[in-house]
N, CA, C and O atoms as a GROMACS GRO file, in nm:
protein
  584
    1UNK      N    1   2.691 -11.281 -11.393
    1UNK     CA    2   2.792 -11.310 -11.294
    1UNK      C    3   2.925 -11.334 -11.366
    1UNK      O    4   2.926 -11.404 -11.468
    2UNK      N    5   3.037 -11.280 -11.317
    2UNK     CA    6   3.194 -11.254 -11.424
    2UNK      C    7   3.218 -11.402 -11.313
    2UNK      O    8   3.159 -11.430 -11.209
    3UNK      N    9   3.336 -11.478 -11.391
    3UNK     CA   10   3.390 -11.548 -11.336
    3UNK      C   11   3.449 -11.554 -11.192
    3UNK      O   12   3.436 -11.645 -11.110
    4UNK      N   13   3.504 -11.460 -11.183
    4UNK     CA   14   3.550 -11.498 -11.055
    4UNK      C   15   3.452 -11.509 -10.895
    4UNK      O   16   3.481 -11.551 -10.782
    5UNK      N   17   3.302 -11.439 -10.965
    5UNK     CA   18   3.190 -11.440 -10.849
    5UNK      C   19   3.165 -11.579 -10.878
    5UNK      O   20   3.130 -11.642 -10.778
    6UNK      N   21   3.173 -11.659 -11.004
    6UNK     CA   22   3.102 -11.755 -11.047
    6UNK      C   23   3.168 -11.891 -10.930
    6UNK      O   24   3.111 -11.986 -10.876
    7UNK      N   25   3.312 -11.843 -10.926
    7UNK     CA   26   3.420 -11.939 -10.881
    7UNK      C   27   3.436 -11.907 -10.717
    7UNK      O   28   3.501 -11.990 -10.653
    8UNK      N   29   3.401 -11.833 -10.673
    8UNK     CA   30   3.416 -11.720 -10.552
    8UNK      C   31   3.263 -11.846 -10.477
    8UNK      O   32   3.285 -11.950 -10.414
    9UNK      N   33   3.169 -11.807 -10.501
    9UNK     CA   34   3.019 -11.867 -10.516
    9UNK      C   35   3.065 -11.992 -10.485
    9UNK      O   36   3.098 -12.025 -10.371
   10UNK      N   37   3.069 -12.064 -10.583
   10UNK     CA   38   3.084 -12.214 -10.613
   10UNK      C   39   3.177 -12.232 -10.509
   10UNK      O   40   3.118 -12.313 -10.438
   11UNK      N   41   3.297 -12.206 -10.449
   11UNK     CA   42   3.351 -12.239 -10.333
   11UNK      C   43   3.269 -12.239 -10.190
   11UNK      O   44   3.229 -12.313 -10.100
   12UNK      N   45   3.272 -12.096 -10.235
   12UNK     CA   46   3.182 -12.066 -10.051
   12UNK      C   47   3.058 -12.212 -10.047
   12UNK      O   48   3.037 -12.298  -9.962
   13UNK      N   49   3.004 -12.186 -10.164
   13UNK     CA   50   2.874 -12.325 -10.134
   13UNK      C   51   2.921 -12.510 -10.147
   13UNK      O   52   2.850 -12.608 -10.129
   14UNK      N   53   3.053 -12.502 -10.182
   14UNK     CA   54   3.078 -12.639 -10.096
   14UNK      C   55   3.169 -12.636  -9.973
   14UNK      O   56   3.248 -12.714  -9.921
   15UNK      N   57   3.134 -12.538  -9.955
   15UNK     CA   58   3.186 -12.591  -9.768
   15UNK      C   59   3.304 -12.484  -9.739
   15UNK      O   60   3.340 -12.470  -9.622
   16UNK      N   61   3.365 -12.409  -9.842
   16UNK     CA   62   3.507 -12.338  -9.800
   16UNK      C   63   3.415 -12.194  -9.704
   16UNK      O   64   3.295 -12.166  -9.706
   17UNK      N   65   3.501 -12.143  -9.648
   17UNK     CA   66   3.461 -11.986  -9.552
   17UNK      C   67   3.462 -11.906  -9.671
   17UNK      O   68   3.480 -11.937  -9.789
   18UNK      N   69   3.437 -11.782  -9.606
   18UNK     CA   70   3.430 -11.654  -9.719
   18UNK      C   71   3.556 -11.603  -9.716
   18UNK      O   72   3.615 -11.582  -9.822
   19UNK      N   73   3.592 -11.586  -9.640
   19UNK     CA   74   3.731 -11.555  -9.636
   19UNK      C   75   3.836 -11.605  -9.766
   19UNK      O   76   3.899 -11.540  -9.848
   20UNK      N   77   3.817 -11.811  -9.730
   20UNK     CA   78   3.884 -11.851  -9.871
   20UNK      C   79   3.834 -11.845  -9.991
   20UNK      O   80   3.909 -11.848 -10.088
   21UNK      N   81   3.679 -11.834 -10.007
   21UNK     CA   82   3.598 -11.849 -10.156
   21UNK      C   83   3.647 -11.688 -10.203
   21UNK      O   84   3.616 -11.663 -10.320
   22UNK      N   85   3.712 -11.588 -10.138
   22UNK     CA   86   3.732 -11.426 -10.223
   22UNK      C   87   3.862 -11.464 -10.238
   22UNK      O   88   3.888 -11.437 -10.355
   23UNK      N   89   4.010 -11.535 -10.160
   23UNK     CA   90   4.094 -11.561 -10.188
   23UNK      C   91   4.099 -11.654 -10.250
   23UNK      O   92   4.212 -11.653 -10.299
   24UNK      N   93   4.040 -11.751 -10.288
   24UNK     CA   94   4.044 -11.870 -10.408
   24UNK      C   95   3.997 -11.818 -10.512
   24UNK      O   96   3.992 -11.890 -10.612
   25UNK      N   97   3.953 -11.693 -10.522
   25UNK     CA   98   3.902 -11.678 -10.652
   25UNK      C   99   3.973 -11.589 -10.729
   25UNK      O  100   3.942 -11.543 -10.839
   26UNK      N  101   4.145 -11.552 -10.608
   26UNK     CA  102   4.244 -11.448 -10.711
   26UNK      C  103   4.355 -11.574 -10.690
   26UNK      O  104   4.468 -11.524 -10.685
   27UNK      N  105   4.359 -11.716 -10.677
   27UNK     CA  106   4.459 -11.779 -10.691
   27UNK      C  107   4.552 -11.782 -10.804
   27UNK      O  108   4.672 -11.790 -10.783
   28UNK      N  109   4.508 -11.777 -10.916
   28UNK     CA  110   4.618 -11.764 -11.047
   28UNK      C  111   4.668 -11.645 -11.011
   28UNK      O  112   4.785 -11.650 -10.972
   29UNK      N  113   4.613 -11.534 -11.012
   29UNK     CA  114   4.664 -11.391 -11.029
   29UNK      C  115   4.774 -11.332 -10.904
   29UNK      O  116   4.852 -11.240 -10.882
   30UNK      N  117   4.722 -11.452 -10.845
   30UNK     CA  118   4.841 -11.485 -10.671
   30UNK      C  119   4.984 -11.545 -10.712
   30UNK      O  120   5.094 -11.509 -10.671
   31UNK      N  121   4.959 -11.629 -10.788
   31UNK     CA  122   5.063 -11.745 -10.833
   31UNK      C  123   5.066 -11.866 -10.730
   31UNK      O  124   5.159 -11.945 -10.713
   32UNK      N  125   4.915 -11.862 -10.653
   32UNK     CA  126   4.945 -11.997 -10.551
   32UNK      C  127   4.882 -12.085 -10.585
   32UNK      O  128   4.811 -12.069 -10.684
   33UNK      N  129   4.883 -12.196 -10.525
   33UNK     CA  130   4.774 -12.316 -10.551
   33UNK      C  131   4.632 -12.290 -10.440
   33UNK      O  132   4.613 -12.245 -10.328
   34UNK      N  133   4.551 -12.350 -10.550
   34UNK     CA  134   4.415 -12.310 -10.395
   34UNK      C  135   4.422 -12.377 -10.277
   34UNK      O  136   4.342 -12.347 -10.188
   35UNK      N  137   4.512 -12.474 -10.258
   35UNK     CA  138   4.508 -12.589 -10.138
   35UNK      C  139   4.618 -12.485 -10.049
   35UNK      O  140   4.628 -12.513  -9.929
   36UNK      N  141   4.692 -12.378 -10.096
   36UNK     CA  142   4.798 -12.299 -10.015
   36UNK      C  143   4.677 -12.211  -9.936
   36UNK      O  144   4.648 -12.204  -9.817
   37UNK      N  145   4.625 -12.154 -10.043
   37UNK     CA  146   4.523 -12.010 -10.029
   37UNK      C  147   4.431 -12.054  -9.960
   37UNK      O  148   4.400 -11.964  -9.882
   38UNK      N  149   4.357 -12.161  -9.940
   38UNK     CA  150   4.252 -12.247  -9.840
   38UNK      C  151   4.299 -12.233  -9.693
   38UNK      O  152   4.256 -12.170  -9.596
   39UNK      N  153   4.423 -12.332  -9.720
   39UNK     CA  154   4.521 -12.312  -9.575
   39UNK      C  155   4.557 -12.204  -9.488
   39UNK      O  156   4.560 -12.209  -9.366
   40UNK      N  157   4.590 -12.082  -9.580
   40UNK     CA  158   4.633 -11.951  -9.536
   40UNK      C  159   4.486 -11.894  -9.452
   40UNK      O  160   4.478 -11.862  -9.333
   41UNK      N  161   4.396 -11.892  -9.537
   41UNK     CA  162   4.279 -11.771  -9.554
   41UNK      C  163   4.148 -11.922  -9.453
   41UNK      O  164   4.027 -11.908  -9.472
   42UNK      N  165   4.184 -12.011  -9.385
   42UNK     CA  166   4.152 -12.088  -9.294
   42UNK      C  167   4.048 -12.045  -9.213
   42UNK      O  168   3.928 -12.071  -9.211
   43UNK      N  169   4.156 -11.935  -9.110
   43UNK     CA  170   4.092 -11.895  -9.007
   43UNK      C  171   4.023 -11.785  -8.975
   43UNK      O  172   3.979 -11.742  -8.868
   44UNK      N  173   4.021 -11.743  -9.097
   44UNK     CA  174   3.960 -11.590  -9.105
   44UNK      C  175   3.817 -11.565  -9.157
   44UNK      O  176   3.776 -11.451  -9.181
   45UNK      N  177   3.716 -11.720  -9.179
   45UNK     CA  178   3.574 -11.713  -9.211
   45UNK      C  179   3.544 -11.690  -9.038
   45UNK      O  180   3.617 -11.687  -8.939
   46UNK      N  181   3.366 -11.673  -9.066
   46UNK     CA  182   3.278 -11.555  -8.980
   46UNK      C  183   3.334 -11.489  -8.924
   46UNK      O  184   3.290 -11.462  -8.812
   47UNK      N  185   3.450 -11.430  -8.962
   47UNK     CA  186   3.503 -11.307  -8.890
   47UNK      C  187   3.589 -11.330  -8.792
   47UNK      O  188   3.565 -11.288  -8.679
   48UNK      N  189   3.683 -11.389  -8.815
   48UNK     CA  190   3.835 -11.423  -8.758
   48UNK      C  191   3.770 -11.546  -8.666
   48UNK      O  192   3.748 -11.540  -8.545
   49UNK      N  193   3.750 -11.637  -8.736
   49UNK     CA  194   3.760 -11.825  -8.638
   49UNK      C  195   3.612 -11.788  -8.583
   49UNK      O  196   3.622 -11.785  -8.460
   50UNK      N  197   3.529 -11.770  -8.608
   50UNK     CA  198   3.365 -11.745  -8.603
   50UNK      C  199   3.367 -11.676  -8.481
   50UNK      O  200   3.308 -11.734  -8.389
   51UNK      N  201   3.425 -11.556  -8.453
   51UNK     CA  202   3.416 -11.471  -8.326
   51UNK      C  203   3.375 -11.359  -8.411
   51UNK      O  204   3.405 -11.256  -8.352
   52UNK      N  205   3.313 -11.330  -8.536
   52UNK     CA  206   3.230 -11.280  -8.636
   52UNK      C  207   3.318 -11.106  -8.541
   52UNK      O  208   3.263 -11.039  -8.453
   53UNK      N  209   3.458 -11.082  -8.602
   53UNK     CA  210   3.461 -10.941  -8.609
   53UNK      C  211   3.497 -10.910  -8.722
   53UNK      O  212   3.398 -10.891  -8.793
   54UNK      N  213   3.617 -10.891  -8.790
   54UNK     CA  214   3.594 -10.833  -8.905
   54UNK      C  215   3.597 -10.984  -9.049
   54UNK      O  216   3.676 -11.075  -9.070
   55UNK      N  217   3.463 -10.939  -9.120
   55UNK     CA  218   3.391 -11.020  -9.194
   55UNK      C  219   3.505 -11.100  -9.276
   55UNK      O  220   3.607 -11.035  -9.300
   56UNK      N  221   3.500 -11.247  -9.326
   56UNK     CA  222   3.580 -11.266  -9.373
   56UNK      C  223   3.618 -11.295  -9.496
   56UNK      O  224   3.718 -11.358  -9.531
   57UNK      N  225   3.500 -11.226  -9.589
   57UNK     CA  226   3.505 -11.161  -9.694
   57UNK      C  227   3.611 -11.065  -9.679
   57UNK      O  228   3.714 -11.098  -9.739
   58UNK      N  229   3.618 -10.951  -9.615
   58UNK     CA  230   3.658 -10.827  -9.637
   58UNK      C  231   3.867 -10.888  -9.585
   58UNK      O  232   3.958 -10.821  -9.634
   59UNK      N  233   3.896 -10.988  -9.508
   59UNK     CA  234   4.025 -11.015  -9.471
   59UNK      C  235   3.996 -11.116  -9.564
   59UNK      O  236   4.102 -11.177  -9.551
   60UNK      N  237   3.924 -11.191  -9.662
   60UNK     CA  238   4.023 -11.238  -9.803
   60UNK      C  239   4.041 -11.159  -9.926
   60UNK      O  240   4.108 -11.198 -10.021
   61UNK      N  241   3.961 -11.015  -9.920
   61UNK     CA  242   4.043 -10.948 -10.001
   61UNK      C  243   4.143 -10.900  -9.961
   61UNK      O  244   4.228 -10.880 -10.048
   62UNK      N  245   4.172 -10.867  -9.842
   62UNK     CA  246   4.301 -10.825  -9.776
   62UNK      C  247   4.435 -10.881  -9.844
   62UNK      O  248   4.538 -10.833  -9.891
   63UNK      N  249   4.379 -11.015  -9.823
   63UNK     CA  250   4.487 -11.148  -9.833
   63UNK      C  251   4.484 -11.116  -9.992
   63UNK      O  252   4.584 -11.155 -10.052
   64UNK      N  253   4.404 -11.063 -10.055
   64UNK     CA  254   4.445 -11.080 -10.213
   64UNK      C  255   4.494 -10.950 -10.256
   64UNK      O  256   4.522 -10.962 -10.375
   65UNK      N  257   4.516 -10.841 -10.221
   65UNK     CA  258   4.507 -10.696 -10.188
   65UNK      C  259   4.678 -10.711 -10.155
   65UNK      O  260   4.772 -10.678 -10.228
   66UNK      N  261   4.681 -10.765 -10.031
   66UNK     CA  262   4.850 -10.794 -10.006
   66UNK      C  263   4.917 -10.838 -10.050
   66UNK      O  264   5.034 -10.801 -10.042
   67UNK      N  265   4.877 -10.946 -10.122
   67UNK     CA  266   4.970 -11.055 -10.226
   67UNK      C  267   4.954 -10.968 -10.348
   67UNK      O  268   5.064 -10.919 -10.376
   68UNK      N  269   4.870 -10.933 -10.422
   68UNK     CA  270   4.897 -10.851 -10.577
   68UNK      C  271   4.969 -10.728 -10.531
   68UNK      O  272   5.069 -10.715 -10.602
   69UNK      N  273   4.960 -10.619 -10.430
   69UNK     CA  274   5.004 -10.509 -10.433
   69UNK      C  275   5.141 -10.578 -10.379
   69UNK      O  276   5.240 -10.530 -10.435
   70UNK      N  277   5.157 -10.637 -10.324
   70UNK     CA  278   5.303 -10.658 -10.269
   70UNK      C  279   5.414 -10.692 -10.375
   70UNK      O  280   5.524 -10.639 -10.374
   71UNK      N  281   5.379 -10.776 -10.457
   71UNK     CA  282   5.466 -10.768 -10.611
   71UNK      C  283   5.539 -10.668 -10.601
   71UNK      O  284   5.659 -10.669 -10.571
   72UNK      N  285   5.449 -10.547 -10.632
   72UNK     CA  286   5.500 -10.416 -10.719
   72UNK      C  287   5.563 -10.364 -10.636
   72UNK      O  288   5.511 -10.256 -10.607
   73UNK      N  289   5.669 -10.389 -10.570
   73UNK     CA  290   5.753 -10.303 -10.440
   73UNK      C  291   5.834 -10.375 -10.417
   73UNK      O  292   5.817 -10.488 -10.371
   74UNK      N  293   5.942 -10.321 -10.444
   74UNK     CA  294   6.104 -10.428 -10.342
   74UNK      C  295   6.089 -10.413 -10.196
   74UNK      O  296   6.082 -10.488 -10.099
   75UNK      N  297   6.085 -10.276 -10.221
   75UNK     CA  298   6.090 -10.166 -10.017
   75UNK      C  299   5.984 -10.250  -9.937
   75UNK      O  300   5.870 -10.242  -9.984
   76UNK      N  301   5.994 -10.302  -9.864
   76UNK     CA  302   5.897 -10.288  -9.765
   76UNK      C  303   5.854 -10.178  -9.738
   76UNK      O  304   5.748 -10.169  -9.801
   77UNK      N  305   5.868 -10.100  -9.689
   77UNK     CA  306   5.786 -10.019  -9.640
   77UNK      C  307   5.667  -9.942  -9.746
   77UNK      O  308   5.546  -9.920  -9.736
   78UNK      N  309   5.773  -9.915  -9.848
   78UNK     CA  310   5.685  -9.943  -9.958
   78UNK      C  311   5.561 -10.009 -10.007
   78UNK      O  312   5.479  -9.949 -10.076
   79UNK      N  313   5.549 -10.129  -9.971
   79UNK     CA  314   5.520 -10.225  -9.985
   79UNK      C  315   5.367 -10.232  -9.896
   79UNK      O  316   5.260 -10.271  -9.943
   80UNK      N  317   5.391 -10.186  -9.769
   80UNK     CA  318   5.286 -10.185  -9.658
   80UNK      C  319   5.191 -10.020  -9.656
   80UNK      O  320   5.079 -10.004  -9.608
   81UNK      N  321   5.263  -9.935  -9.712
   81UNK     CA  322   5.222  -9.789  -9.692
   81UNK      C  323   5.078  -9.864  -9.843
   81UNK      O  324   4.959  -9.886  -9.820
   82UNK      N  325   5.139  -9.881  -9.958
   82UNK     CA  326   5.073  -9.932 -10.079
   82UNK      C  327   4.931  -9.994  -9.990
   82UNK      O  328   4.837  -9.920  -9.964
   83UNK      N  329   4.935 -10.146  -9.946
   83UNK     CA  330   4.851 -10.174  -9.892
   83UNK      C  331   4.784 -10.173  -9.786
   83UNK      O  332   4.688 -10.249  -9.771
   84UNK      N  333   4.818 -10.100  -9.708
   84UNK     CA  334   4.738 -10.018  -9.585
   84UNK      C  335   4.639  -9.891  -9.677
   84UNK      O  336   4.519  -9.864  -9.671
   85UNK      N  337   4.748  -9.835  -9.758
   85UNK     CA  338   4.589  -9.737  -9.887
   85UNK      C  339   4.512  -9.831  -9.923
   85UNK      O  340   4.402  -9.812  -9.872
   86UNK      N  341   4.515  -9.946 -10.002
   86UNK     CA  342   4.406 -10.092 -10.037
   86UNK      C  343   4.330 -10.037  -9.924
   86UNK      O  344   4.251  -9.943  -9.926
   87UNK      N  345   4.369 -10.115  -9.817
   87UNK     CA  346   4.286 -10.154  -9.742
   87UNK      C  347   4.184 -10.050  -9.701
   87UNK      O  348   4.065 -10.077  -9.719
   88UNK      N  349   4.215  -9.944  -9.652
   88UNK     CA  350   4.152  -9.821  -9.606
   88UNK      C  351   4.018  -9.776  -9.719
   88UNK      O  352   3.908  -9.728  -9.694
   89UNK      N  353   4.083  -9.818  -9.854
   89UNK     CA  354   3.977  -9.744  -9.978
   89UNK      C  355   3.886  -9.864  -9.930
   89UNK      O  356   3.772  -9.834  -9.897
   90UNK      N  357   3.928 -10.012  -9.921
   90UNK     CA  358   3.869 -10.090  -9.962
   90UNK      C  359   3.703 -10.064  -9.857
   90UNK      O  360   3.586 -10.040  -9.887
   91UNK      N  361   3.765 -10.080  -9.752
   91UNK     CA  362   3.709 -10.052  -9.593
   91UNK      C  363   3.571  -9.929  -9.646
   91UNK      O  364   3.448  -9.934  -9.652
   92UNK      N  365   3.635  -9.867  -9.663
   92UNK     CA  366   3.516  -9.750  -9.701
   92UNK      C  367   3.426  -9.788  -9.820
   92UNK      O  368   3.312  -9.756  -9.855
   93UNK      N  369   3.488  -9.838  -9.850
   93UNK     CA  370   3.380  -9.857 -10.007
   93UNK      C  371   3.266  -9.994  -9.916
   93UNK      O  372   3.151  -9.988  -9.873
   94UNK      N  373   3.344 -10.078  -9.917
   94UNK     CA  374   3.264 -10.197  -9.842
   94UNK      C  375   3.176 -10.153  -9.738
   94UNK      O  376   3.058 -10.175  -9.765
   95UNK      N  377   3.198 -10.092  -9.615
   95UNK     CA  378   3.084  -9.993  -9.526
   95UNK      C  379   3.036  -9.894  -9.611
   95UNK      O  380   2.990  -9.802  -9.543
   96UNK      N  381   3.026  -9.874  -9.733
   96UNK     CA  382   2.930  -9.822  -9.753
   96UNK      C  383   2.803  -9.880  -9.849
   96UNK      O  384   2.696  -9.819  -9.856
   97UNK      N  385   2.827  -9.995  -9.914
   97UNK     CA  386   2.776 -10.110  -9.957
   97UNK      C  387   2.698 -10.189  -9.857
   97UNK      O  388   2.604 -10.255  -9.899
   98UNK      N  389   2.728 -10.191  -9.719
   98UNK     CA  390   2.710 -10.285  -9.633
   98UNK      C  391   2.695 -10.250  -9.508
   98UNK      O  392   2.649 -10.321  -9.419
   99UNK      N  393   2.739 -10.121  -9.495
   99UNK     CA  394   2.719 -10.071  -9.381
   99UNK      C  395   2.818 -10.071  -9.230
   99UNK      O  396   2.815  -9.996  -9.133
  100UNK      N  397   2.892 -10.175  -9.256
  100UNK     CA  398   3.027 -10.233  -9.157
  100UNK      C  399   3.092 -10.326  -9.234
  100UNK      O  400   3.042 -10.383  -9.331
  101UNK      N  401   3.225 -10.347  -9.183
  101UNK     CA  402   3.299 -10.433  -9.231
  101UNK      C  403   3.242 -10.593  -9.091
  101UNK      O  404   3.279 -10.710  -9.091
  102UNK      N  405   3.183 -10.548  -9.032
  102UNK     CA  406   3.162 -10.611  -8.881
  102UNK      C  407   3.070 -10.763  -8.918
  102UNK      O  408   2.953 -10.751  -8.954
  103UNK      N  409   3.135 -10.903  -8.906
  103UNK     CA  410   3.051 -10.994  -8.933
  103UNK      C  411   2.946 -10.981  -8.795
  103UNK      O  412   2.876 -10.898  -8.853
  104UNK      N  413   2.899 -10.990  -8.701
  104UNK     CA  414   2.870 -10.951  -8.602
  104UNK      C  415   2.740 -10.854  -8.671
  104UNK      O  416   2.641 -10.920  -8.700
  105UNK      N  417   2.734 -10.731  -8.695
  105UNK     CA  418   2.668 -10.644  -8.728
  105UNK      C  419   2.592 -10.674  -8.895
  105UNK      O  420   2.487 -10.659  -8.957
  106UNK      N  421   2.722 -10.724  -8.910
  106UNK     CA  422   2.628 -10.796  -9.100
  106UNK      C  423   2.496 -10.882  -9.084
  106UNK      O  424   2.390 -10.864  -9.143
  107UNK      N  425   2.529 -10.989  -8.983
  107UNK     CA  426   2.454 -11.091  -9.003
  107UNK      C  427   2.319 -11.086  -8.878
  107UNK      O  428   2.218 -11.156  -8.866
  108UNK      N  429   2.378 -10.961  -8.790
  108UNK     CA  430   2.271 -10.979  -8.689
  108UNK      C  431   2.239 -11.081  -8.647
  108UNK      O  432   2.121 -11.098  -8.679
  109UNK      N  433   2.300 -11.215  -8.556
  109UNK     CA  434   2.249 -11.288  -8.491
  109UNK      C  435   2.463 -11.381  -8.459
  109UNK      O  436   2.559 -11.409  -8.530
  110UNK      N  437   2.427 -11.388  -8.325
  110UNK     CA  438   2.569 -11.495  -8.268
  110UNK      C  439   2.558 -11.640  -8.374
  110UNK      O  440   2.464 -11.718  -8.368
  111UNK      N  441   2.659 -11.652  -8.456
  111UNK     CA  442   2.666 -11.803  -8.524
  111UNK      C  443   2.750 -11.843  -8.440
  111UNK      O  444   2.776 -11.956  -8.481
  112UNK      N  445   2.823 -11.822  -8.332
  112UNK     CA  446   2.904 -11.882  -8.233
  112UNK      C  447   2.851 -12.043  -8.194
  112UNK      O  448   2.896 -12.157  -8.204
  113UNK      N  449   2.719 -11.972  -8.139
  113UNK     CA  450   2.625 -12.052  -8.062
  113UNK      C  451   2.538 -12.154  -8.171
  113UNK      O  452   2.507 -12.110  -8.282
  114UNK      N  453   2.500 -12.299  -8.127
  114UNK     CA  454   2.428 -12.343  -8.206
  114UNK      C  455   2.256 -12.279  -8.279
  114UNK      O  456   2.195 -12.288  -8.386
  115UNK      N  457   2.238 -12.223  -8.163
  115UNK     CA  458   2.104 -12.176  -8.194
  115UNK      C  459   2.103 -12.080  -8.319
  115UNK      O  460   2.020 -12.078  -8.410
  116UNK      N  461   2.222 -11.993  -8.301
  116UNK     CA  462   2.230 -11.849  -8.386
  116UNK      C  463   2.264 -11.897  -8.490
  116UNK      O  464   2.213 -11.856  -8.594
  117UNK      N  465   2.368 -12.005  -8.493
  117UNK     CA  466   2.394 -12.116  -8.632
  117UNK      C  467   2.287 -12.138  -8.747
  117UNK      O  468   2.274 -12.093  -8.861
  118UNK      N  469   2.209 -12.238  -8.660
  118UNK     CA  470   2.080 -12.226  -8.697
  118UNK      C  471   1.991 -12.169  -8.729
  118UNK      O  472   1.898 -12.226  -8.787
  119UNK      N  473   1.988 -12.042  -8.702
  119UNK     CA  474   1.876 -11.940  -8.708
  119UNK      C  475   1.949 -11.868  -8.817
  119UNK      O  476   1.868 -11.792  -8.871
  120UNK      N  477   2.056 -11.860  -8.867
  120UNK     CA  478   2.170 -11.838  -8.976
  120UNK      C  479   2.090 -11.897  -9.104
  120UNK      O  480   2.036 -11.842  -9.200
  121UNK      N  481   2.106 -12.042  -9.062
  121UNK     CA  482   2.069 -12.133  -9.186
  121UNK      C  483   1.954 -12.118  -9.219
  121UNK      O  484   1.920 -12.133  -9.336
  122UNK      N  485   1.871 -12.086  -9.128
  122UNK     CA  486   1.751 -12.113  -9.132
  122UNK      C  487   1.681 -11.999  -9.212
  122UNK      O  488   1.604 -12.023  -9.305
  123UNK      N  489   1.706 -11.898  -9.178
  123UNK     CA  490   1.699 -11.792  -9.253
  123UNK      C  491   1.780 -11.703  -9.370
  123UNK      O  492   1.772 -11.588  -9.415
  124UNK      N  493   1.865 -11.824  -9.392
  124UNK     CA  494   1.896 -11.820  -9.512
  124UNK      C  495   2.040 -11.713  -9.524
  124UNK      O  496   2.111 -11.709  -9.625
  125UNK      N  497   2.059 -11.646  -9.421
  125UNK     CA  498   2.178 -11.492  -9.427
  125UNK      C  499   2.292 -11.580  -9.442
  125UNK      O  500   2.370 -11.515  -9.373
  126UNK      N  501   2.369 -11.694  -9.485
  126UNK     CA  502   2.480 -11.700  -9.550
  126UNK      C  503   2.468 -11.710  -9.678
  126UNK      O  504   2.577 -11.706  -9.735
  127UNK      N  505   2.361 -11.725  -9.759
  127UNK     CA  506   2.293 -11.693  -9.862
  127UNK      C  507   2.271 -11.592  -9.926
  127UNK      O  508   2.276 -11.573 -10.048
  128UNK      N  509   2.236 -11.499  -9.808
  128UNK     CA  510   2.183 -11.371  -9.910
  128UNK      C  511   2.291 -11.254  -9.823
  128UNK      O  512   2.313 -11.149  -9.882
  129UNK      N  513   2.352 -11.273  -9.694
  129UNK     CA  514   2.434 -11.169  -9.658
  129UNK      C  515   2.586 -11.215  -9.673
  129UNK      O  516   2.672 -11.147  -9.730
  130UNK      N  517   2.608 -11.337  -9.615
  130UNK     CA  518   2.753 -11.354  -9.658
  130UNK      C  519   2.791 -11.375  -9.862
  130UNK      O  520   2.902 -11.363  -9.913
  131UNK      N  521   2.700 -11.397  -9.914
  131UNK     CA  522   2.747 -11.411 -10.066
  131UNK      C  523   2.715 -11.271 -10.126
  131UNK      O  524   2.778 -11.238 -10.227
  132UNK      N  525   2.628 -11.188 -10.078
  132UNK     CA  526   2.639 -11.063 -10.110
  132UNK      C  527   2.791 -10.966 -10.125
  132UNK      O  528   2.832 -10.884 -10.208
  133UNK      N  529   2.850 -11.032  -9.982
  133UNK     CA  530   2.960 -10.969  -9.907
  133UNK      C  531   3.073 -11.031  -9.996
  133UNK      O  532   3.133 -10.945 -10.062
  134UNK      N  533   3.111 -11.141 -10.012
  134UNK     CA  534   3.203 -11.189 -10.078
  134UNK      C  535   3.186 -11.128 -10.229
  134UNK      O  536   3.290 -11.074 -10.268
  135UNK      N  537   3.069 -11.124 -10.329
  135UNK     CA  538   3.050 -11.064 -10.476
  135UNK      C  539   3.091 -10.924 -10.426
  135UNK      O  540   3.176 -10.875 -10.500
  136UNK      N  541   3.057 -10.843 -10.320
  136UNK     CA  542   3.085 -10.694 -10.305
  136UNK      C  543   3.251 -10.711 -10.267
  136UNK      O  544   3.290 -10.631 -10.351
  137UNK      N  545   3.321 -10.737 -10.230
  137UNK     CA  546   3.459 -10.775 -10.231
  137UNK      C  547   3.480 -10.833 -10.304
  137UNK      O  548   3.564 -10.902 -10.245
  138UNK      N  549   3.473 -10.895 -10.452
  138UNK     CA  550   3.536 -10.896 -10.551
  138UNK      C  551   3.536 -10.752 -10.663
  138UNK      O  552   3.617 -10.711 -10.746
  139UNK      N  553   3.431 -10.717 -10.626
  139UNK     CA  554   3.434 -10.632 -10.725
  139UNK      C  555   3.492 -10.480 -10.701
  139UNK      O  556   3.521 -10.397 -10.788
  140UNK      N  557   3.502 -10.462 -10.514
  140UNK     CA  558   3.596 -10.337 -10.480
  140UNK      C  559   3.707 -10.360 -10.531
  140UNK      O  560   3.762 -10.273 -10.598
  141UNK      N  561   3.784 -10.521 -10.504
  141UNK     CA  562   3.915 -10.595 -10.536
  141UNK      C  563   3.978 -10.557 -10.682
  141UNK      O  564   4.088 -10.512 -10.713
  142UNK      N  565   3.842 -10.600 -10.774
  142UNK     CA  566   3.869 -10.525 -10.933
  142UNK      C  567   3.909 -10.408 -10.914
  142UNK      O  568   4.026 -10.375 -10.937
  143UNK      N  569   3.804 -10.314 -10.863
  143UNK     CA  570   3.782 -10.166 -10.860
  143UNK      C  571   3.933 -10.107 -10.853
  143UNK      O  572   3.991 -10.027 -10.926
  144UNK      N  573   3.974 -10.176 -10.734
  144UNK     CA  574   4.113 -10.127 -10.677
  144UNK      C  575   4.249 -10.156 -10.731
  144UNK      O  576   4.346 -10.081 -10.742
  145UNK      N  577   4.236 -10.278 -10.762
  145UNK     CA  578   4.360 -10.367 -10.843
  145UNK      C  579   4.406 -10.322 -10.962
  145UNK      O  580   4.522 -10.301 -10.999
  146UNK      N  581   4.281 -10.306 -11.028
  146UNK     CA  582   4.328 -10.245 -11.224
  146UNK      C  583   4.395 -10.155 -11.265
  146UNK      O  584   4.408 -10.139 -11.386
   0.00000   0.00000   0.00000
């Protein structure tokens, strides 16, 4: 495991979303503090505020995808054409690792609801499907970034 799954990991399992444990784990390379990147990347675990649509693994690489590619561009427009390509490669590579970018479809079961919560925990899929998802979005993130 390379560091940043190590640090990525170790977040998601004390309590942060997936969303922030893939964006806390490009905070230096951001230039932010993790208490900014926590704040920002908030509302975007199980898939935008647990309405589980798009996973929130895949919108904190976004968030790290936008902040590194955005540097390299004065232009805006520039700037967005750059990471709308991110995103699109990213998108494809990740559905094909995973099959959807869709928390909903990842995890097969409503975590909305207490029961599906439960039946989450219980069976272990933030374990073995959401930390899958977050290590597979760090390493498209590499893939793409270098």
């Amino acid at each position: 495991m390379n560091s940043k799954e190590e640090k990525a990991l170790t977040t998601f399992r004390n309590g942060y979303n997936c969303s922030q444990a893939v964006a806390m784990a490009y905070s230096e390379e951001m230039g932010l503090d993790e208490n900014t990147i926590a704040n920002i990347s908030s509302g975007f675990g199980g898939g935008m505020g647990r309405l589980q649509e798009t996973c929130g693994a895949v919108t904190g690489a976004y968030i790290v995808m936008g902040t590194l590619c955005g540097r390299k561009y004065e232009d805006n427009s520039a700037r967005k054409e750059a990471v709308y390509s991110l995103v699109q490669k990213f998108s494809e590579k990740f559905k094909t690792l995973n099959g959807s970018t869709d928390c909903r479809s990842l995890l097969n079961v409503e975590i909305r609801t207490a029961e599906g919560h439960d039946f989450a925990k219980s069976h272990h899929l933030f374990e073995t499907v959401c930390e899958k998802c977050i290590k597979d979005s760090l390493s498209i993130v590499k893939e793409l970034t270098q």
